[in-house]
mmCIF file of the N, C-alpha and C atoms, coordinates in Angstrom:
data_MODEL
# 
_entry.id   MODEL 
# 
loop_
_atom_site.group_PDB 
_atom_site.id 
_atom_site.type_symbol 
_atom_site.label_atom_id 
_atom_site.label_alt_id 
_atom_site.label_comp_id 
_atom_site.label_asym_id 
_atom_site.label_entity_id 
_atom_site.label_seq_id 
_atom_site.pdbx_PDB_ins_code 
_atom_site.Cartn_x 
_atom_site.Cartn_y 
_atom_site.Cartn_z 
_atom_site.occupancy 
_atom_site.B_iso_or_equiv 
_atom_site.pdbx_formal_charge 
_atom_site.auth_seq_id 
_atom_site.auth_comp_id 
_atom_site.auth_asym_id 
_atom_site.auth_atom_id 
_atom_site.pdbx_PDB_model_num 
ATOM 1   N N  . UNK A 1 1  ? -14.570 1.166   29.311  1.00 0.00 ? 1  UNK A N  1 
ATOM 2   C CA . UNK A 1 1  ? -13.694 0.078   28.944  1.00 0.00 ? 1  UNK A CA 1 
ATOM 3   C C  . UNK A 1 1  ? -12.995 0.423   27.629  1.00 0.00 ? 1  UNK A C  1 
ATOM 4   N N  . UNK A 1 2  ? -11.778 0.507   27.181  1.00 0.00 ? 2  UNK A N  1 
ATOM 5   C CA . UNK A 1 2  ? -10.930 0.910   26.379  1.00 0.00 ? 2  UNK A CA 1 
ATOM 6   C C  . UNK A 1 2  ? -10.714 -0.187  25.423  1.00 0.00 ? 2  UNK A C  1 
ATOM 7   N N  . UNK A 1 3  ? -10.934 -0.302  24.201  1.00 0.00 ? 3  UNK A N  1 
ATOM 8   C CA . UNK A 1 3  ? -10.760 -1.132  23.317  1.00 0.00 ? 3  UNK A CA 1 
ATOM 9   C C  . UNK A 1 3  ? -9.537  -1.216  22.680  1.00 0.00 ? 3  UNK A C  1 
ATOM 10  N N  . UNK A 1 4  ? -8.990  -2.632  22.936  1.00 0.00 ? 4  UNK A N  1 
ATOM 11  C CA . UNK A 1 4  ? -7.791  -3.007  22.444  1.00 0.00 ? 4  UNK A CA 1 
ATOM 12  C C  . UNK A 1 4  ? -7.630  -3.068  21.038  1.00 0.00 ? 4  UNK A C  1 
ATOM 13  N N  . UNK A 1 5  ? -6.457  -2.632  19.898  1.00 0.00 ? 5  UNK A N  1 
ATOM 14  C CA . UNK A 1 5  ? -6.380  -2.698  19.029  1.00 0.00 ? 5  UNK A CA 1 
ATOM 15  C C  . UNK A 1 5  ? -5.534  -3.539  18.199  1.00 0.00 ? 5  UNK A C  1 
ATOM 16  N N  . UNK A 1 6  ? -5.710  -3.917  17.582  1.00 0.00 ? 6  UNK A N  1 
ATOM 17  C CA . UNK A 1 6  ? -4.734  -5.435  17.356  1.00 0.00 ? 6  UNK A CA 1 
ATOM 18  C C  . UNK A 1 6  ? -3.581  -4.394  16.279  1.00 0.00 ? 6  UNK A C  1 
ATOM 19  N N  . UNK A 1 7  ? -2.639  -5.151  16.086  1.00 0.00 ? 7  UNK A N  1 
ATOM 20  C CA . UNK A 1 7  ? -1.382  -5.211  15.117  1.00 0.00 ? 7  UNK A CA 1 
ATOM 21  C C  . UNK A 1 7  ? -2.075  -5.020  14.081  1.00 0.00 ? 7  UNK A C  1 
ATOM 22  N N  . UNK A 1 8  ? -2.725  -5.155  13.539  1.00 0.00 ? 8  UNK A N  1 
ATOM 23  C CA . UNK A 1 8  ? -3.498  -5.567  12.116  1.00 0.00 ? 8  UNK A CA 1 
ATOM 24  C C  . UNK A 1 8  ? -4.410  -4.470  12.174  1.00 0.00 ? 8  UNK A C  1 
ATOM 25  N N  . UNK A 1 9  ? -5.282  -3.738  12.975  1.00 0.00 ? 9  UNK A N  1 
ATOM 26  C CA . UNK A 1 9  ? -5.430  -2.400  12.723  1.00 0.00 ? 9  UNK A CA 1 
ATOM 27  C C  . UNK A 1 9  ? -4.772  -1.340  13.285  1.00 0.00 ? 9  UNK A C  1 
ATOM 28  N N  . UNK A 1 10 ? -3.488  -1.360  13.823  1.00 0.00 ? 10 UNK A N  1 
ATOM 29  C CA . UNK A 1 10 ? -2.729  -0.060  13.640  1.00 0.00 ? 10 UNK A CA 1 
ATOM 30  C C  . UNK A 1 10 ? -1.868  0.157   12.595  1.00 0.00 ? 10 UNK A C  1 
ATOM 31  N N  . UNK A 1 11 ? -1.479  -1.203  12.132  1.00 0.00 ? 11 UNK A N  1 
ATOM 32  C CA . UNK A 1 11 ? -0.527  -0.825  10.984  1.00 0.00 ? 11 UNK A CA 1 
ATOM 33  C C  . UNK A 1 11 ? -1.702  -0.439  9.612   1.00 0.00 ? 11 UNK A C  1 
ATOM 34  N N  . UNK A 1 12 ? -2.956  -0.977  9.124   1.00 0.00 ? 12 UNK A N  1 
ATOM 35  C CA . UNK A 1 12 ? -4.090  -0.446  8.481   1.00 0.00 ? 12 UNK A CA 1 
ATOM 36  C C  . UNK A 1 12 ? -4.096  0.992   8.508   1.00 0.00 ? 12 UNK A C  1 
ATOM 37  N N  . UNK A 1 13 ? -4.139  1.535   10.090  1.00 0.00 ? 13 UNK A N  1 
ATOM 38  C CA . UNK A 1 13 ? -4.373  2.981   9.926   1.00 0.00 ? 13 UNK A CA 1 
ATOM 39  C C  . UNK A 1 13 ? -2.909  3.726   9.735   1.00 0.00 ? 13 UNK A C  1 
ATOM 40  N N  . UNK A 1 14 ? -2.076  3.026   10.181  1.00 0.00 ? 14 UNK A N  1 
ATOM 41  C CA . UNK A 1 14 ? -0.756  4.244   10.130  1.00 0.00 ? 14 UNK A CA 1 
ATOM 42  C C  . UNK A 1 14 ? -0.124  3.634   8.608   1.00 0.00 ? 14 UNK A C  1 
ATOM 43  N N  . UNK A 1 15 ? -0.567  3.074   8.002   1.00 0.00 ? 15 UNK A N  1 
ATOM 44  C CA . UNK A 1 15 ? -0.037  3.241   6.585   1.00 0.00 ? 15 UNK A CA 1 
ATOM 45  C C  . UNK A 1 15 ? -1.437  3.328   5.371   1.00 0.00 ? 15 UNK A C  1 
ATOM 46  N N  . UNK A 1 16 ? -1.147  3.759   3.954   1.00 0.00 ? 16 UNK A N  1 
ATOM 47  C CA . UNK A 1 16 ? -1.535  3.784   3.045   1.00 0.00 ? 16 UNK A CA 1 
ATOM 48  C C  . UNK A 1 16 ? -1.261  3.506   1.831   1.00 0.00 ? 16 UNK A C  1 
ATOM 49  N N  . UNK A 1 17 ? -2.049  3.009   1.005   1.00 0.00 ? 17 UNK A N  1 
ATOM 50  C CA . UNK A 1 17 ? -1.366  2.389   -0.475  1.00 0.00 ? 17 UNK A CA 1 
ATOM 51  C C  . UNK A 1 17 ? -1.924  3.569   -1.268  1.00 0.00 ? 17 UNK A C  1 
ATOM 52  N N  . UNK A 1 18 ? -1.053  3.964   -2.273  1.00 0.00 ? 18 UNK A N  1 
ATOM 53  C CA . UNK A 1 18 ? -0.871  5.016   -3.023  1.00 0.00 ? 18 UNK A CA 1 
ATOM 54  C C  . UNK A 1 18 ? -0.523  4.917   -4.194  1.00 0.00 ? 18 UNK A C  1 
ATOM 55  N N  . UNK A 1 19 ? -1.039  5.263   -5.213  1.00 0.00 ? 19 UNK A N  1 
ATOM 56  C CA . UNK A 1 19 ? -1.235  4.869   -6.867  1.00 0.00 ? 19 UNK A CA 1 
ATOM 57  C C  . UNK A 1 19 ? -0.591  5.966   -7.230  1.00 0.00 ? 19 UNK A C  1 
ATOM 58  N N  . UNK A 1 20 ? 0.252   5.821   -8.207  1.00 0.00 ? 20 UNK A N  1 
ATOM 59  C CA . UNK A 1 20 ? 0.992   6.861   -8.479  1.00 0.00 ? 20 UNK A CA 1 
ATOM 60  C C  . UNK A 1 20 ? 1.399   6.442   -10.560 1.00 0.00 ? 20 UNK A C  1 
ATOM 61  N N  . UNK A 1 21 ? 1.339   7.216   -11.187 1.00 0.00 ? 21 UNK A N  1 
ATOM 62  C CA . UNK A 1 21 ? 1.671   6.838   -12.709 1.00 0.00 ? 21 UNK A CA 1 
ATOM 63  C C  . UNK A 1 21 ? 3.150   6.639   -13.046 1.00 0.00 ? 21 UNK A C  1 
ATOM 64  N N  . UNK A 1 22 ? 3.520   5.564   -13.367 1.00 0.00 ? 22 UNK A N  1 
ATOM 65  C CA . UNK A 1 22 ? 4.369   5.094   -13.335 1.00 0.00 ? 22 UNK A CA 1 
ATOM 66  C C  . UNK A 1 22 ? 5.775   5.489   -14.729 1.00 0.00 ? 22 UNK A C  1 
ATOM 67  N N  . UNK A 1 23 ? 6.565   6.042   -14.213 1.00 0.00 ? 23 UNK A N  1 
ATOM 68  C CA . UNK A 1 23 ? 7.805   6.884   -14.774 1.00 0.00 ? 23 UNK A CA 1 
ATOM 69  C C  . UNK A 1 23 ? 8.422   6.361   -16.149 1.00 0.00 ? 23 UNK A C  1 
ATOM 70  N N  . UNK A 1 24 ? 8.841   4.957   -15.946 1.00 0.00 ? 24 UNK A N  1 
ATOM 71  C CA . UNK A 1 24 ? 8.938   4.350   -17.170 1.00 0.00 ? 24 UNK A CA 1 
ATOM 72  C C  . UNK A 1 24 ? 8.431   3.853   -18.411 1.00 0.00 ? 24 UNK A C  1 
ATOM 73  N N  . UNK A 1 25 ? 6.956   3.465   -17.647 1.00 0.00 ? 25 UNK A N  1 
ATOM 74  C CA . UNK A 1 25 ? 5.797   2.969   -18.476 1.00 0.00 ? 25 UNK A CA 1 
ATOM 75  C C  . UNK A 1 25 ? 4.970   4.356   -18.525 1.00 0.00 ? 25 UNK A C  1 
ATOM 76  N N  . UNK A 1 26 ? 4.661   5.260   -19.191 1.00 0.00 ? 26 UNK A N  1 
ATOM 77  C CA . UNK A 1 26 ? 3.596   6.363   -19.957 1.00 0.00 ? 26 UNK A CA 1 
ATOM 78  C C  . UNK A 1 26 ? 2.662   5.565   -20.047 1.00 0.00 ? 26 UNK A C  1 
ATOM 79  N N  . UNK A 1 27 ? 1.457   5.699   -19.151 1.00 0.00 ? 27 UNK A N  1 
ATOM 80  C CA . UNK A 1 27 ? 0.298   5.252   -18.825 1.00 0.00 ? 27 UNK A CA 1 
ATOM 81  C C  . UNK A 1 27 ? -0.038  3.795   -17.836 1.00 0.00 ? 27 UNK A C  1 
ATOM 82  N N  . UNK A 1 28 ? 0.811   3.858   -17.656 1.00 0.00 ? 28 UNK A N  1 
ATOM 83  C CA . UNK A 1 28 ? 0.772   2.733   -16.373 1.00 0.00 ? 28 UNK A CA 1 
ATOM 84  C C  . UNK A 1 28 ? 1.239   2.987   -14.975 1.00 0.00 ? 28 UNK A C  1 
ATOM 85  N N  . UNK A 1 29 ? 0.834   2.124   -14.092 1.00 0.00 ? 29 UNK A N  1 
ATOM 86  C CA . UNK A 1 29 ? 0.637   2.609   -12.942 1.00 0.00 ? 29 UNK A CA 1 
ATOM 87  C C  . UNK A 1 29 ? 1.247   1.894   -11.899 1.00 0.00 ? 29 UNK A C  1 
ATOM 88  N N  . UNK A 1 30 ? 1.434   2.337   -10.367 1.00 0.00 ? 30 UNK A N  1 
ATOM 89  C CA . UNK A 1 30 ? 2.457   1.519   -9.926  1.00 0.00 ? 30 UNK A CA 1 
ATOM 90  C C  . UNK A 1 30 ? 1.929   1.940   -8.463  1.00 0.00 ? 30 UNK A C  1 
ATOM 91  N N  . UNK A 1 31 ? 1.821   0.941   -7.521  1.00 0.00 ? 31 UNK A N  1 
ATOM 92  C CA . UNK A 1 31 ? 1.337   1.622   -5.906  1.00 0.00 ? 31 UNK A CA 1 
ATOM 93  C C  . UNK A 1 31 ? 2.739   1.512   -5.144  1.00 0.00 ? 31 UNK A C  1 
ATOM 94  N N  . UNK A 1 32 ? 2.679   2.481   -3.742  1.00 0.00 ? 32 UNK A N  1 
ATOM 95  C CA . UNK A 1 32 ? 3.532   2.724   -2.766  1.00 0.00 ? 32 UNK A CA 1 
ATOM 96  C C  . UNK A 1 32 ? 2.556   2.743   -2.040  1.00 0.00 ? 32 UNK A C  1 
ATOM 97  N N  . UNK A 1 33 ? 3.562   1.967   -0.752  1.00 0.00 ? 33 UNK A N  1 
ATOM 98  C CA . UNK A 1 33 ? 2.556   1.986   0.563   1.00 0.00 ? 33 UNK A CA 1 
ATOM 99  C C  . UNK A 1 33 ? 3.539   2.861   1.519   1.00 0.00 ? 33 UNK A C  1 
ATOM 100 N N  . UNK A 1 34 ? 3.220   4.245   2.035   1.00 0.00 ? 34 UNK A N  1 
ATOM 101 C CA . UNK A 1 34 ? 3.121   4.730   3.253   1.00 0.00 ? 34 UNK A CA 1 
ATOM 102 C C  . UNK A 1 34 ? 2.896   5.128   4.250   1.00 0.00 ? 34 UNK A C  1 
ATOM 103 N N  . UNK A 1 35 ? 3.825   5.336   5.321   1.00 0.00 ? 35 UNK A N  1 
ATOM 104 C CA . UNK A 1 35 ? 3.739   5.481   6.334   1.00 0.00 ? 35 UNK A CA 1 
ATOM 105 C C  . UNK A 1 35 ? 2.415   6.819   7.082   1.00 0.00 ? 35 UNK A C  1 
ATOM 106 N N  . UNK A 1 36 ? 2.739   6.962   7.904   1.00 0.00 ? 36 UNK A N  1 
ATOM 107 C CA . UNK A 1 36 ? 1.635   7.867   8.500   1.00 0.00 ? 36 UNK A CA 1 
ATOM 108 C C  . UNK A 1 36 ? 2.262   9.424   8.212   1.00 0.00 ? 36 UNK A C  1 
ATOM 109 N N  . UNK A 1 37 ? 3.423   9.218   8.321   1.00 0.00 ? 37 UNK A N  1 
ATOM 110 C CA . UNK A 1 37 ? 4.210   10.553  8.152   1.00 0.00 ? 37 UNK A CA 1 
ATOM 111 C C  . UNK A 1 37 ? 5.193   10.788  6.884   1.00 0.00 ? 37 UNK A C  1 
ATOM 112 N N  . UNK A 1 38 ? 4.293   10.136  5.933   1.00 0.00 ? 38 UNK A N  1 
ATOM 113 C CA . UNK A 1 38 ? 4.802   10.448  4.299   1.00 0.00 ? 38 UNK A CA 1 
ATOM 114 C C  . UNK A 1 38 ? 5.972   8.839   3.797   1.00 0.00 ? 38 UNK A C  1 
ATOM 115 N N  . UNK A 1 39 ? 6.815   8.734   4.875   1.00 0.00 ? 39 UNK A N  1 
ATOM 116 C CA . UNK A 1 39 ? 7.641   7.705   4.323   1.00 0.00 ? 39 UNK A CA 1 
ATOM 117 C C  . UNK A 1 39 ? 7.151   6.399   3.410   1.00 0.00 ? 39 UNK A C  1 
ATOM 118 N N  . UNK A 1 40 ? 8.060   6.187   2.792   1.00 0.00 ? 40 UNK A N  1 
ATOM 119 C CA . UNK A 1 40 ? 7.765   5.138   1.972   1.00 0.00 ? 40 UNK A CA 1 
ATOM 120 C C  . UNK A 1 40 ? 8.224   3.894   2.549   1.00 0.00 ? 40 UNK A C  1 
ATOM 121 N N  . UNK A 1 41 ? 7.299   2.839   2.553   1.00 0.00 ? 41 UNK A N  1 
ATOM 122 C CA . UNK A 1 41 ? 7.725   1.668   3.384   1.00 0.00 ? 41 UNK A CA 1 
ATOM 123 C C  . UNK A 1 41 ? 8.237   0.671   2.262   1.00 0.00 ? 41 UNK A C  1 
ATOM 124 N N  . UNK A 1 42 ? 7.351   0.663   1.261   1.00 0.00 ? 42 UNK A N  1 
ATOM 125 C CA . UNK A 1 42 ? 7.718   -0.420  0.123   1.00 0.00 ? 42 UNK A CA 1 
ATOM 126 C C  . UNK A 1 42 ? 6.636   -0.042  -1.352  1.00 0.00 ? 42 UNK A C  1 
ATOM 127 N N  . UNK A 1 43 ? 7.253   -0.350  -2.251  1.00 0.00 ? 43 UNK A N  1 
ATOM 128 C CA . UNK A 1 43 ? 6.791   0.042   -3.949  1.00 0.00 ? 43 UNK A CA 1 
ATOM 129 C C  . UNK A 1 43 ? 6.699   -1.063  -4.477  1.00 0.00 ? 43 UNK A C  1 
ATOM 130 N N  . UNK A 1 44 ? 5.829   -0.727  -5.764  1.00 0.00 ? 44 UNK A N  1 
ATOM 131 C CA . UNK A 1 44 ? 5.728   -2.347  -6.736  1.00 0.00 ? 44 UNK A CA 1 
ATOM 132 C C  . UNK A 1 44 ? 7.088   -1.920  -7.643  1.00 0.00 ? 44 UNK A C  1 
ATOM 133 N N  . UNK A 1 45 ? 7.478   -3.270  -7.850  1.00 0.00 ? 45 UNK A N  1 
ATOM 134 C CA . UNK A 1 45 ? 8.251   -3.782  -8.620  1.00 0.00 ? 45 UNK A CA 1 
ATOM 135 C C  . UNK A 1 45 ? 8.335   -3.543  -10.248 1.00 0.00 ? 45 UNK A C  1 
ATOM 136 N N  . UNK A 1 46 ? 6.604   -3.907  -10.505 1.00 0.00 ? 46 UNK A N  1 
ATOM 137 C CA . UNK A 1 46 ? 6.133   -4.092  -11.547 1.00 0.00 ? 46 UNK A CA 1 
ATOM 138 C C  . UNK A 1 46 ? 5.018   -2.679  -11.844 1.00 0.00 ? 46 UNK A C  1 
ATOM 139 N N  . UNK A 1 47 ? 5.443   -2.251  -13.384 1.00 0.00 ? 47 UNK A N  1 
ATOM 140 C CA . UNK A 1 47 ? 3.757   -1.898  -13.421 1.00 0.00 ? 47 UNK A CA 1 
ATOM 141 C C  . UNK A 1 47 ? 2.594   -2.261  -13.763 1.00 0.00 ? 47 UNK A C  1 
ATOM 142 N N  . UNK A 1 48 ? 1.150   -1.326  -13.306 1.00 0.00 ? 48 UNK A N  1 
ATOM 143 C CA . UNK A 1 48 ? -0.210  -1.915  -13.765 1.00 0.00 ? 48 UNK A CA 1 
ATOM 144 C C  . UNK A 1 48 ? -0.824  -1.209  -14.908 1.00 0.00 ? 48 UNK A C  1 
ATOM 145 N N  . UNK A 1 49 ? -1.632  -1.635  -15.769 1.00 0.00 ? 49 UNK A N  1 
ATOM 146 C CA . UNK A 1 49 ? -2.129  -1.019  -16.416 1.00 0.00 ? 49 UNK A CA 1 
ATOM 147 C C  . UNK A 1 49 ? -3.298  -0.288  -16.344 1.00 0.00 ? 49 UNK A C  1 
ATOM 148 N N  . UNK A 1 50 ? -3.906  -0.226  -15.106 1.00 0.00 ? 50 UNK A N  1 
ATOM 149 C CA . UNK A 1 50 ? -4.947  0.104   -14.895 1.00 0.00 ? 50 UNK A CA 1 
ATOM 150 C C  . UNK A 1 50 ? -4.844  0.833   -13.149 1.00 0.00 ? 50 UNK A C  1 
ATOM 151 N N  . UNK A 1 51 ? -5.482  1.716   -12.971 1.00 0.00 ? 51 UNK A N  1 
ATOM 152 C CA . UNK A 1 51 ? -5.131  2.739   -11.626 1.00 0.00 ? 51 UNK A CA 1 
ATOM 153 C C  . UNK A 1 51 ? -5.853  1.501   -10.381 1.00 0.00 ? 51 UNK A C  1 
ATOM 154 N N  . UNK A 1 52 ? -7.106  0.857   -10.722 1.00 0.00 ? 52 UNK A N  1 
ATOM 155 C CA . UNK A 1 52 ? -7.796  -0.024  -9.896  1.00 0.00 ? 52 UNK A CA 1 
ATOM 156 C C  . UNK A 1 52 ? -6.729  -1.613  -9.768  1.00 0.00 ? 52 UNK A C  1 
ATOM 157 N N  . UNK A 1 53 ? -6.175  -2.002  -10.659 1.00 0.00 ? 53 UNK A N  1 
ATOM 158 C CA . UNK A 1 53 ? -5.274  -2.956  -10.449 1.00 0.00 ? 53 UNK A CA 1 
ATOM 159 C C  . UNK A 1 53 ? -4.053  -2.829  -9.630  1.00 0.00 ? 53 UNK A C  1 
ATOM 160 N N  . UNK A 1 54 ? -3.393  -1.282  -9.905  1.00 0.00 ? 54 UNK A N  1 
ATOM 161 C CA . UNK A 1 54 ? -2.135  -1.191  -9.046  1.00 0.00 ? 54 UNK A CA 1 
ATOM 162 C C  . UNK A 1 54 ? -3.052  -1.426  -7.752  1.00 0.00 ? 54 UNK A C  1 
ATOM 163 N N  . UNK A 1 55 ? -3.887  -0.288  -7.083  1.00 0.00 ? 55 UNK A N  1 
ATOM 164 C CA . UNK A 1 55 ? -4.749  -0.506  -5.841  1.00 0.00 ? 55 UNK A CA 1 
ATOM 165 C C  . UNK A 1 55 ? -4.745  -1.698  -5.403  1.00 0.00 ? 55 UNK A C  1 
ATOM 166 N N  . UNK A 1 56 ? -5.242  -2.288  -6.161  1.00 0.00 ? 56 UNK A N  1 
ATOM 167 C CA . UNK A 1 56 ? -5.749  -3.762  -5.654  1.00 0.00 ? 56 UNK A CA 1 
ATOM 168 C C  . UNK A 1 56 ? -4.294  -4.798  -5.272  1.00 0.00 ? 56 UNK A C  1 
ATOM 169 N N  . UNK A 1 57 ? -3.938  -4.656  -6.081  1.00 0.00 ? 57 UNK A N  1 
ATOM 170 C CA . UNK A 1 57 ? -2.308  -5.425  -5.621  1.00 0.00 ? 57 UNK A CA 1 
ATOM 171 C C  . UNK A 1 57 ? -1.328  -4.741  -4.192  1.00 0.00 ? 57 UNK A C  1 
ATOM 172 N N  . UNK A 1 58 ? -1.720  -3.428  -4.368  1.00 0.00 ? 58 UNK A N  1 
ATOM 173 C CA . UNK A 1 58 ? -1.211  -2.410  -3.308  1.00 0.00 ? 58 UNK A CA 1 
ATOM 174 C C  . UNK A 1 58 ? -2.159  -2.823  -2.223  1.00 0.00 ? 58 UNK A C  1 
ATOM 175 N N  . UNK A 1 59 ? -3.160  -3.602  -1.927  1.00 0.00 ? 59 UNK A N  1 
ATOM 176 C CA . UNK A 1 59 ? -3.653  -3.476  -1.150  1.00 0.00 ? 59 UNK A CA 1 
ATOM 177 C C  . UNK A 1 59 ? -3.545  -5.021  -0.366  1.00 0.00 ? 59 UNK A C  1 
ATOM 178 N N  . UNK A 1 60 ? -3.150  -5.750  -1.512  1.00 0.00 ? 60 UNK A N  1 
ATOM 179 C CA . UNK A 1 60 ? -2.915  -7.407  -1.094  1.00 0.00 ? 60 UNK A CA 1 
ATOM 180 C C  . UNK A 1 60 ? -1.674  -7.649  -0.568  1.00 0.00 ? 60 UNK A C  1 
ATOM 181 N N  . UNK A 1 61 ? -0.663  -6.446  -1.109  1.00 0.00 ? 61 UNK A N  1 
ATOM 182 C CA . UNK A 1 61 ? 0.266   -6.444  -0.271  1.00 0.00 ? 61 UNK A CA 1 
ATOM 183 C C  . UNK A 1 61 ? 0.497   -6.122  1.097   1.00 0.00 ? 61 UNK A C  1 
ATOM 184 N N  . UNK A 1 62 ? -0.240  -4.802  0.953   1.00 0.00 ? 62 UNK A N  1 
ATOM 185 C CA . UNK A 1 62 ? -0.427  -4.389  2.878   1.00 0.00 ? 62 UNK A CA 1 
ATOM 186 C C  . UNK A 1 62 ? -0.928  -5.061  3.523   1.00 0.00 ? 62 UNK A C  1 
ATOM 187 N N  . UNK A 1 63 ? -2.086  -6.007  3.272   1.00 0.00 ? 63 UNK A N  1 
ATOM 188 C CA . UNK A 1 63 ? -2.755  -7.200  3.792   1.00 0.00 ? 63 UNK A CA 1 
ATOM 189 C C  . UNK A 1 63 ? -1.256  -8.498  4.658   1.00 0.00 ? 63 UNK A C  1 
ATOM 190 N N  . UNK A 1 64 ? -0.453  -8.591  3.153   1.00 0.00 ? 64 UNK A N  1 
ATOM 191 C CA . UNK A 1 64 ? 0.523   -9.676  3.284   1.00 0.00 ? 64 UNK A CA 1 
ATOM 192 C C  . UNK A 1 64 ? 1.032   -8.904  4.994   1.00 0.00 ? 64 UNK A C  1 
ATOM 193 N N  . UNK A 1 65 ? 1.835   -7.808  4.578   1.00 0.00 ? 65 UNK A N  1 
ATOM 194 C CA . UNK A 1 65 ? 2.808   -7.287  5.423   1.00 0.00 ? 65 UNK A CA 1 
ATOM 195 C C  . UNK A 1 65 ? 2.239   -7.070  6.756   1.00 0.00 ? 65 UNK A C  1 
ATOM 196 N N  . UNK A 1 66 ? 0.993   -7.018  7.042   1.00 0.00 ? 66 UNK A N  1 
ATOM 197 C CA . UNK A 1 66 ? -0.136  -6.726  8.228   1.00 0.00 ? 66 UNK A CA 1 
ATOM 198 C C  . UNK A 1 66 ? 0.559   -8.422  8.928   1.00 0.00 ? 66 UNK A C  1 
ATOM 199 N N  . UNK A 1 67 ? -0.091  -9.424  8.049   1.00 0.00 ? 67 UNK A N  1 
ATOM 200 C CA . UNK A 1 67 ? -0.321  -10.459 8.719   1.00 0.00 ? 67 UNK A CA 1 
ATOM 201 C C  . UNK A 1 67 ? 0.823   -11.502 8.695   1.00 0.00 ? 67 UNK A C  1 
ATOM 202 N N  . UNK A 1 68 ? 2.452   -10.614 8.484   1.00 0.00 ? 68 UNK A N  1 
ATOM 203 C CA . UNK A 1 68 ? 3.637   -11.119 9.143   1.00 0.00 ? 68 UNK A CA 1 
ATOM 204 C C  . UNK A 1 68 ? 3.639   -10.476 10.509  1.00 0.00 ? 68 UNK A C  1 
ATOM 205 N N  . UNK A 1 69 ? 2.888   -9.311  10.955  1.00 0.00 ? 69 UNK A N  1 
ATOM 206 C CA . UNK A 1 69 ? 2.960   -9.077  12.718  1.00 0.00 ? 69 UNK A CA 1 
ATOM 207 C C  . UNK A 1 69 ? 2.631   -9.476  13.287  1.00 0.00 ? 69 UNK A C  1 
# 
C-alpha cells in the first residue's frame, strides 16, 4: 500500500531554509528558503542577529507558505 503524501510534506522536502550572513549588516544574519534545485523561492527582508533566530523565522515562514497549499 503506497503512502500518500500531503502538500505540506512535499513542499518540506523539496525546499530548505538557509542562513546566510547578511551583506549589509557585518554580523548579522538573514535566511533564504530554497528550492530542491538551488533556486531561491523567497528571502528575509530584515536582518537577525543571531544564526538560530534567522533559522527560526526562516522556518515560520516555510511553515506560513506550506499551509497556503
Amino acid at each position: 500500500m503506497a503512502l500518500k503524501v500531503s502538500a505540506f510534506g512535499q513542499i518540506l522536502r523539496s525546499h530548505r531554509v538557509k542562513v546566510v550572513p547578511c551583506t549589509a549588516q557585518p554580523g548579522c544574519f538573514r535566511w533564504i528558503i530554497t528550492s530542491a534545485d538551488g533556486q531561491r523561492s523567497e528571502q528575509s527582508s530584515y536582518s537577525y542577529a543571531t544564526v538560530a533566530g534567522a533559522r527560526a523565522v526562516g522556518n515560520m515562514r516555510l511553515r506560513e507558505l506550506v499551509a497556503k497549499t
